[in-house]
C-alpha positions in Angstrom: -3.1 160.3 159.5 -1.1 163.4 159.0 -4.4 166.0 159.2 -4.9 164.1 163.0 -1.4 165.0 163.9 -1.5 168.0 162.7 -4.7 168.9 164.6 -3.3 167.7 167.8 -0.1 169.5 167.1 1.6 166.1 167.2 5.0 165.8 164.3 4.2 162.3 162.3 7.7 160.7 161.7 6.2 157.8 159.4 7.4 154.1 159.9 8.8 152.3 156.7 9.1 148.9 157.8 5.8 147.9 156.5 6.4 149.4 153.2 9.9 149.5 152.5 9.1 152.0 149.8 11.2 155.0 149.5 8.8 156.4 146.8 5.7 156.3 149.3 8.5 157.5 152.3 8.6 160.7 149.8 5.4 161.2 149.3 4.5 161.0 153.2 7.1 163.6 153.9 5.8 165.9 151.0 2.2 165.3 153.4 4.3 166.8 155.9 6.4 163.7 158.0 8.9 165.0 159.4 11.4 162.3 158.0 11.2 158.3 158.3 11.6 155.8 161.2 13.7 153.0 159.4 13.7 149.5 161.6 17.1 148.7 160.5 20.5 149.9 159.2 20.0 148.9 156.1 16.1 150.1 155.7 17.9 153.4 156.8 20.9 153.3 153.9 17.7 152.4 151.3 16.0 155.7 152.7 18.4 158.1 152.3 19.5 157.0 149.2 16.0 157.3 147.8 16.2 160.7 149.2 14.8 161.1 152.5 17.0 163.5 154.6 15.7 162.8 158.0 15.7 159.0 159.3 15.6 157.7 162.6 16.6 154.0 163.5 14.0 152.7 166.1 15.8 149.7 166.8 19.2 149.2 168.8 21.9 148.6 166.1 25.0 146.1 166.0 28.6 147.1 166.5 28.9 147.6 162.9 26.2 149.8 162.6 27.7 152.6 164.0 30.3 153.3 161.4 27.4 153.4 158.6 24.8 155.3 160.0 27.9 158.3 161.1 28.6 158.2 157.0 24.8 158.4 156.2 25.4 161.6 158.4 28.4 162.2 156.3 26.6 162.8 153.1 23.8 165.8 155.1 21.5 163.7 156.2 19.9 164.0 159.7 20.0 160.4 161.2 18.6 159.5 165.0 19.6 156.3 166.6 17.6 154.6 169.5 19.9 153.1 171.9 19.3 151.1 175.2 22.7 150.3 176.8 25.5 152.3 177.8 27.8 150.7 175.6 25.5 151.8 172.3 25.8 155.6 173.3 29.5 155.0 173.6 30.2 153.2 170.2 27.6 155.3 168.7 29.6 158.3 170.0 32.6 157.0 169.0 32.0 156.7 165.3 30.1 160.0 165.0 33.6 161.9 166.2 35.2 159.3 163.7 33.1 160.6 160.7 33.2 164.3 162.3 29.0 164.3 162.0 26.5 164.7 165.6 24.2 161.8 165.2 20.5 162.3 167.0 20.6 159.8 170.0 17.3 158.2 171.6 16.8 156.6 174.9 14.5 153.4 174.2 12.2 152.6 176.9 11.0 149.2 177.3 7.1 149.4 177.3 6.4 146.0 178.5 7.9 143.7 175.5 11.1 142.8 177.1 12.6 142.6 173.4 14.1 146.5 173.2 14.1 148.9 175.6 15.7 150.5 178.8 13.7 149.9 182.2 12.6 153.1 183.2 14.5 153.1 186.1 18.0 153.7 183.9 16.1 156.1 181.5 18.0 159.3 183.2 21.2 157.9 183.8 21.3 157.0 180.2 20.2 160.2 179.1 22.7 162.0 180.9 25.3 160.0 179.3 24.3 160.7 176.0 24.1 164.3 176.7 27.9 164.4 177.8 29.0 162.0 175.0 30.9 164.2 172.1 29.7 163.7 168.9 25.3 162.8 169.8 23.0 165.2 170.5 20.5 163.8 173.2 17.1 164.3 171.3 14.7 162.5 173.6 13.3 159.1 174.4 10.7 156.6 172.6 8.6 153.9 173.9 6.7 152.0 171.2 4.5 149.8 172.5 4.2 146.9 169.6 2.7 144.7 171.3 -0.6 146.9 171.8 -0.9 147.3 167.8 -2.5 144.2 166.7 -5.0 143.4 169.9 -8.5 142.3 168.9 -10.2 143.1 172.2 -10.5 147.3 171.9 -10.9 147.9 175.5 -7.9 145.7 176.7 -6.0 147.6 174.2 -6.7 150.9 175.2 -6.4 150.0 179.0 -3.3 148.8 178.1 -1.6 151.6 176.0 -3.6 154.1 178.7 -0.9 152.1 181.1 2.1 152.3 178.8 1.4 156.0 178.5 1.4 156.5 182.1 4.5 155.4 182.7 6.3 157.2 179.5 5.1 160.0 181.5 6.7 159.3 184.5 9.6 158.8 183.0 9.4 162.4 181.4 8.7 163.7 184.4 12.0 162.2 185.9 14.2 163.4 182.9 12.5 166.6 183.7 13.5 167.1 187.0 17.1 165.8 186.3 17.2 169.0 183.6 17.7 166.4 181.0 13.7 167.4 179.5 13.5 165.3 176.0 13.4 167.0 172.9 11.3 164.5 171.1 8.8 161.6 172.2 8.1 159.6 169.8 6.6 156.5 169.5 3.1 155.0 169.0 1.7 153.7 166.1 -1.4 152.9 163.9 -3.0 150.9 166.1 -3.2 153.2 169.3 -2.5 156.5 167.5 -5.7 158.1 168.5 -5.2 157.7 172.3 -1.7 158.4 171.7 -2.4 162.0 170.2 -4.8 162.6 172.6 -2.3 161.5 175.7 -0.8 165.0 175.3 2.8 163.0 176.2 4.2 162.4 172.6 5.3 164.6 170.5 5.7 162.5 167.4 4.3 159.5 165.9 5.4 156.7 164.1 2.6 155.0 163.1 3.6 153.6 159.4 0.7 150.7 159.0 -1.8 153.0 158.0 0.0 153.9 154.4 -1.1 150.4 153.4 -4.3 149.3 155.9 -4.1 145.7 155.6 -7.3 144.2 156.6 -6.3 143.7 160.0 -6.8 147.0 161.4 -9.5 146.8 160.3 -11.1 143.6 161.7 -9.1 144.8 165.1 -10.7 148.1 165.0 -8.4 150.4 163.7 -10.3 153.8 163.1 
């Protein structure tokens, strides 16, 4: 997985909510991962403390949330948040100027779940905010499309994520224009990640699955 990202010039930011491991999140970022994505709070406290410096949180945190990721900060470490709601970027803001740390912020973009996610519609007006907000540094946005991962039929998958993909690029194409250009687009994962390198619209990965390759990847196809 890293030698295709690093042939497409693509940064793998490996996902450790399958393996929970912070010994095998050390030995993907000694591969050359860029740093973790952690699903939770908690998966992101278990990181750092095993020693990865460079964690991002890929799904909207609670209230108290806030607090401990700023003091993860605290202690060097470079931790992103994903947030989908005006009121995240304003708590998340909050604690960072609390702790005296500039947290990595992340517009989520709903790629069809309706679980997570920003419509795109509110992608730049979020973005904007988090660009103004003391204390985060607007890195970019992510759209992981979850639902794609797992699906038996190939083609429907790939028309599907081809779809997804499209409109993650309209949406970087809006941020563009606004002067609000994303840093980072992360997002995919082991089930798409070859169209996804070759979509030339993200710029990091989080596929995570593929450190373990449980057997349905491979009855699904997974390459």
């Amino acid at each position: 997985m890293q030698s295709r990202c690093d042939k497409a010039g693509v940064r793998l930011r490996a996902h450790g909510k399958t393996h929970k491991c912070s010994t095998l999140g050390r030995l993907q970022v000694a591969g050359g991962a860029v740093g973790l994505c952690a699903q939770s709070v908690g998966e992101a406290e278990a990181f750092v403390a095993g020693g990865i410096r460079d964690v991002l949180v890929t799904a909207p945190h609670p209230d108290w949330g806030s607090p401990r990721l700023a003091e993860l900060a605290k202690g060097g470490a470079r931790i992103g948040a994903t947030v989908d709601d005006e009121r995240q970027i304003a708590r998340l803001g909050a604690a960072a100027r609390a702790a005296g740390v500039t947290l990595d912020c992340v517009i989520d973009i709903d790629p069809g779940t309706h679980r997570t996610g920003a419509h795109p519609s509110q992608v730049v007006a979020l973005a904007a905010l988090a660009a103004a907000t003391e204390g985060l540094s607007y890195a970019g946005v992510q759209a992981y499309a979850g639902h794609l991962q797992h699906m038996d039929d190939i083609g429907a998958r790939r028309t599907a994520d081809d779809a997804v993909t499209a409109s993650l690029a309209g949406a970087v194409a809006q941020l563009r224009q606004a002067n609000l250009a994303p840093g980072v687009v992360t997002g995919g994962g082991t089930g798409t990640h070859a169209w996804d390198l070759d979509s030339g619209v993200f710029t990091e990965i989080q596929a995570g699955s593929y450190a373990v390759m449980d057997v349905e990847y491979e009855a699904c196809g997974g390459p």
